[in-house]
N, C-alpha and C positions, 0 to 999 in steps of 0.2 A: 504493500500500500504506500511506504515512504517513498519508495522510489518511481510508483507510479505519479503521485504528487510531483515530484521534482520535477520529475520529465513533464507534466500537464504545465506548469507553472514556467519554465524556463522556454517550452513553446508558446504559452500565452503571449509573453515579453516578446518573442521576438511577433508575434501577429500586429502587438499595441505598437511596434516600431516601424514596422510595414504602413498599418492604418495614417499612424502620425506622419510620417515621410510622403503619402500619396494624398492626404488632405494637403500637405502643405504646398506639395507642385499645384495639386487642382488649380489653390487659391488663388495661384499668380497668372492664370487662366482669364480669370476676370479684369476687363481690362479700367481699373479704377482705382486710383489713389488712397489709400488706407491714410497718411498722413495730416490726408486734408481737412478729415473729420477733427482729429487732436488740433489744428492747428487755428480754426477759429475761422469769424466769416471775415477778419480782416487781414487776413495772412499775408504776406508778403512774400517775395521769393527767398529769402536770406531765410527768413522763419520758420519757412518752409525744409529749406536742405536743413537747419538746425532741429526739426521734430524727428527729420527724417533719420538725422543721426545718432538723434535720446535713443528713437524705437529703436534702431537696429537693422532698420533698413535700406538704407543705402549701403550692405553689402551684397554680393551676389546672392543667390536663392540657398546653393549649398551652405555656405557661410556662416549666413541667416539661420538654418536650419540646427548647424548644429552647436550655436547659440542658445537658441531656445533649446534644445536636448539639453545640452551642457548646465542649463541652467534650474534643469528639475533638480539635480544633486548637486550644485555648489551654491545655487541662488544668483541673481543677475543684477546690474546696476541701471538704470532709465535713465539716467544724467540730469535732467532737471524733473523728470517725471515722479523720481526718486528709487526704492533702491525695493527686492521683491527677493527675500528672503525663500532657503531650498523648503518644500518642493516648488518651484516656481515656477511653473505653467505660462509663463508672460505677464504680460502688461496689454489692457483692454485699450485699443486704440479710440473706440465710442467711451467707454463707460469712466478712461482712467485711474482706474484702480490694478491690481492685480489678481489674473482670473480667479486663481483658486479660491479668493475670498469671495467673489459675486457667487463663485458654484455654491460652496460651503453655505452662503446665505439661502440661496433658493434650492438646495436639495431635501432637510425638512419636510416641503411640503410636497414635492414629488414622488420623497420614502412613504409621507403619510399615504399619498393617492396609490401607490406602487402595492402595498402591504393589505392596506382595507382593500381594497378592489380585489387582490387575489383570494384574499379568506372569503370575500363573500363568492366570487363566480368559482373558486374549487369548491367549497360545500356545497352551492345549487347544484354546480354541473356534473360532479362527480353523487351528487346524492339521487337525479334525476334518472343517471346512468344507471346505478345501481337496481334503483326500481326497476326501469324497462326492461332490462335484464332479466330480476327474478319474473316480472311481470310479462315474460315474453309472448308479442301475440295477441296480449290483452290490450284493455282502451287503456290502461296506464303506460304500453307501452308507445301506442299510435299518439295518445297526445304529447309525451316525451321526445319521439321523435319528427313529429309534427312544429313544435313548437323550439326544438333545435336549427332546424332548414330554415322557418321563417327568423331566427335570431343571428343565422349565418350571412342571409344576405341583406342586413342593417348594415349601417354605418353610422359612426358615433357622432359626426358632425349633424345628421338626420335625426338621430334619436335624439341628440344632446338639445337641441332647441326644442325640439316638440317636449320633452319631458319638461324644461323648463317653462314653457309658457304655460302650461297645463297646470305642472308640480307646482309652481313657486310666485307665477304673475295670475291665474286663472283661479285655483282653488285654494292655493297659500297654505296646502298642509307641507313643502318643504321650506325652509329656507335658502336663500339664493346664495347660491354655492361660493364660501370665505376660506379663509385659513385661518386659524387660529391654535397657536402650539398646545401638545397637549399638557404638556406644564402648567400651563396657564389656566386652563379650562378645559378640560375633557368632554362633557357635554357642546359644546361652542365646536369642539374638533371633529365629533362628531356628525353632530348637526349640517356646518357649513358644508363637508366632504361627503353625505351619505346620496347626494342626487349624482356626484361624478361615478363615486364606488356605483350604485346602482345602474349605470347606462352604462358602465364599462363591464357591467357583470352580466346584461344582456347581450352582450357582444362578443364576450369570450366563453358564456357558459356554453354556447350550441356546441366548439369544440368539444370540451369535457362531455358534454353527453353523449353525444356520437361514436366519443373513443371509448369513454369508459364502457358503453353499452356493446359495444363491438368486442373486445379485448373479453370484458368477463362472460359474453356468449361464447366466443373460441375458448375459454378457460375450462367455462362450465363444462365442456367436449370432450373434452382431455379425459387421456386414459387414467391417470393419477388423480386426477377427481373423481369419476367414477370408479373406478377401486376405494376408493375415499368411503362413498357411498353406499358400497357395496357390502363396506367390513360394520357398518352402522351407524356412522355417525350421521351426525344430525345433520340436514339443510343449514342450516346458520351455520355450525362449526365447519363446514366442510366451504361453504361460502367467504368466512373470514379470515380462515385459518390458509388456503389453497390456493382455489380462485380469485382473490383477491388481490393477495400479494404477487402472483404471477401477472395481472392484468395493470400493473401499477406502474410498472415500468416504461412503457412510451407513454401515460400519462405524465408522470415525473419529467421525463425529457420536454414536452411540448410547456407544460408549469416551468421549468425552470428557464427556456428561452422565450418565454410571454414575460416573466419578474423581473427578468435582466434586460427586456426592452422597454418595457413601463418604466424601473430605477434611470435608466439613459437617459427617459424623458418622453411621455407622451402625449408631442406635441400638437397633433388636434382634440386632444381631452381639454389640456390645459387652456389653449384659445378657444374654447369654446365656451367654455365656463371662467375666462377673464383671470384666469389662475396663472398668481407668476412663479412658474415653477421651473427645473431645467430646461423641459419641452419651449417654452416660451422663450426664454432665455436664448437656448440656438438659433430659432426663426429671429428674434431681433439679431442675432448677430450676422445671420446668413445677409439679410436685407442689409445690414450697416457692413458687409464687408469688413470685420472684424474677426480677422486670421485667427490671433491668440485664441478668443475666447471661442468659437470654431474649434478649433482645436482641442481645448482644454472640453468641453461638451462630447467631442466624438470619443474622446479616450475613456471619460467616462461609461457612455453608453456602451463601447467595445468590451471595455473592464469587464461591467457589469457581465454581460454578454457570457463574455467568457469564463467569469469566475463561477459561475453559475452552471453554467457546461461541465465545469470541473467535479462540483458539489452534485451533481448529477448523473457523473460516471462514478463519484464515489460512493453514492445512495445506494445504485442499481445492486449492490452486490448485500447491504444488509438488506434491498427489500425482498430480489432472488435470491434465493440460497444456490443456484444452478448457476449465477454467473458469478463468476471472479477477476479480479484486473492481475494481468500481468503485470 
C-alpha cells in the first residue's frame, strides 16, 4: 500500500506540472495585455514596462514560467506590488493581492457546497438504487428509474433558476441562496446552501441511481450470492454483507471524481446562485485575463481531481476484498 501511494503521488506531481506548464503557454495565446489591468486607466508607457517588470513579465514565456514554479517553494518578490511568501502561487494581476490568499478566502464556501451537495445526492441516489434493485420490476423500480433519465437530462443553470423563483421569490419556503460560515451560524449555513445542495442533488443523483441499480442487479446474479442464499442466510444479510460491497466500487470511482470536481469549483452552481466561491473566482479571472490566478484555480481543481482518484484506488481494496493494489 506504501508504495502504491508513493508511486500514485509522485505521478500526480508530475500531471499538476504538465497541467501548470500547458495552462501557462495557453495563456499567452490570448492576444491581451495582462499589465494593463494592474497599471491603471492613466498609465503611461514608462509605467507600463515598470508593472511589467514588478509582474515578471517582461521575460520570455519559459522564464516567466519557471519563476512562478520556483516561486511555490522559495516565495517571490513583486517589486513595488510587494513580496508573496512560499507557497506562492503568484500575484493577481486584476485582484493585486497574492492568489493563494483570494483561493484560501473563497474555498470555504465551495468545500461547504462540495460536501453538503454530495451527502445529500449519495444518500438519495445510492438509496433510490438500492430500492429499485430489491424492488426489481416493480413500480418502485419504474418510478426510480423513470425519475433518474428525466434528472439526467437537467441542467443546473435550468433547474437552478426555476427552483429559485419558485423556492425562494414565489413561495419563500427557501431562502435565497448566502454563505455564511458554519462557525458562525450553522442554521444560517445551512439554510443559505440547502436550494444549491438541492439542485445539485437533482442533477447528480440520476447517476447514483442508474449505477447503483445496475451494479447490485449484476451483484445480486453472482454465483457467490446465491450460494450466499443458498446456505440460508437472510435477504438483508446477504444484501449488505455481499452485494453491496461488491456493487460499490465504480460507484466510489464516479463519487470520488464528481467531489474532486465540485472542490475545483462549480462554476455554473456558483453563478447561478451569485455565490463567490472558487467556480466564480476562475470565470472572473478567465474574462480579466488573469494568468496567476488561472493558474492557481486549475491546480487546484487538478489536485483535487486527482487526490481523490488516489483515495479511490485506495478505498476499492477495503470495500473489495477480491481486489488489491500492487
Amino acid at each position: 500500500m506504501f508504495r502504491f501511494l508513493v508511486r500514485r503521488l509522485l505521478g500526480a506531481l508530475v500531471i499538476l506540472l504538465i497541467i501548470s506548464a500547458v495552462t501557462f503557454w495557453l495563456f499567452y495565446a490570448i492576444p491581451r495585455d495582462p499589465a494593463m489591468m494592474s497599471c491603471g486607466k492613466n498609465c503611461t508607457p514608462d509605467m507600463l514596462k515598470q508593472v511589467r517588470h514588478n509582474l515578471g513579465i517582461d521575460h520570455p514565456i519559459p522564464v516567466q514560467y519557471w519563476y512562478w514554479l520556483k516561486g511555490i517553494f522559495v516565495g517571490r518578490s513583486y517589486g513595488d506590488f510587494g513580496n508573496c511568501s512560499a507557497p506562492c502561487l503568484g500575484y493577481s494581476f486584476a485582484n493585486r493581492e497574492p492568489v493563494l490568499g483570494t483561493i484560501m478566502d473563497r474555498l470555504p464556501l465551495t468545500l461547504s457546497l462540495a460536501f453538503g451537495a454530495a451527502v445529500v445526492f449519495l444518500v438519495i441516489g445510492v438509496g433510490a438504487g438500492m430500492i429499485a434493485a430489491l424492488k426489481q420490476g416493480k413500480w418502485q423500480d419504474k418510478v426510480a428509474s423513470s425519475a433518474s433519465l428525466l434528472g439526467s437530462s437537467l441542467q443546473i443553470y435550468f433547474v437552478g433558476y426555476i427552483a429559485m423563483y419558485f423556492l425562494v421569490f414565489k413561495l419563500g419556503i427557501l431562502d435565497n441562496p448566502s454563505y455564511t460560515p458554519i462557525t458562525e451560524n450553522p442554521v444560517k449555513w445551512v439554510s443559505g446552501l440547502l436550494l444549491p445542495w438541492l439542485v445539485l442533488a437533482i442533477i447528480f443523483t440520476a447517476n447514483y441511481t442508474r449505477m447503483s441499480r445496475s451494479q447490485l442487479v449484476e451483484q445480486l446474479s453472482e454465483d457467490y450470492v446465491r450460494t450466499a442464499r443458498a446456505k440460508g442466510l437472510s435477504r438483508r444479510n446477504v444484501f449488505l454483507r455481499f452485494a453491496w460491497r461488491g456493487a460499490m466500487g465504480p460507484i466510489v470511482t464516479i463519487f470520488g471524481v464528481d467531489l474532486g470536481t465540485l472542490i475545483g469549483g462549480a462554476i455554473i452552481t456558483e453563478s447561478v446562485f451569485s455565490l463567490q466561491g472558487v467556480g466564480r473566482l476562475a470565470l472572473d479571472a478567465v474574462n480579466k485575463s488573469d494568468l496567476p490566478m488561472v493558474l492557481g484555480v486549475t491546480l487546484l481543481s487538478a489536485g483535487a481531481i486527482v487526490l481523490f482518484n488516489i483515495i479511490v484506488d485506495a478505498v476499492y481494496a477495503l470495500i473489495d476484498p477480491r481486489i488489491r493494489l500492487a
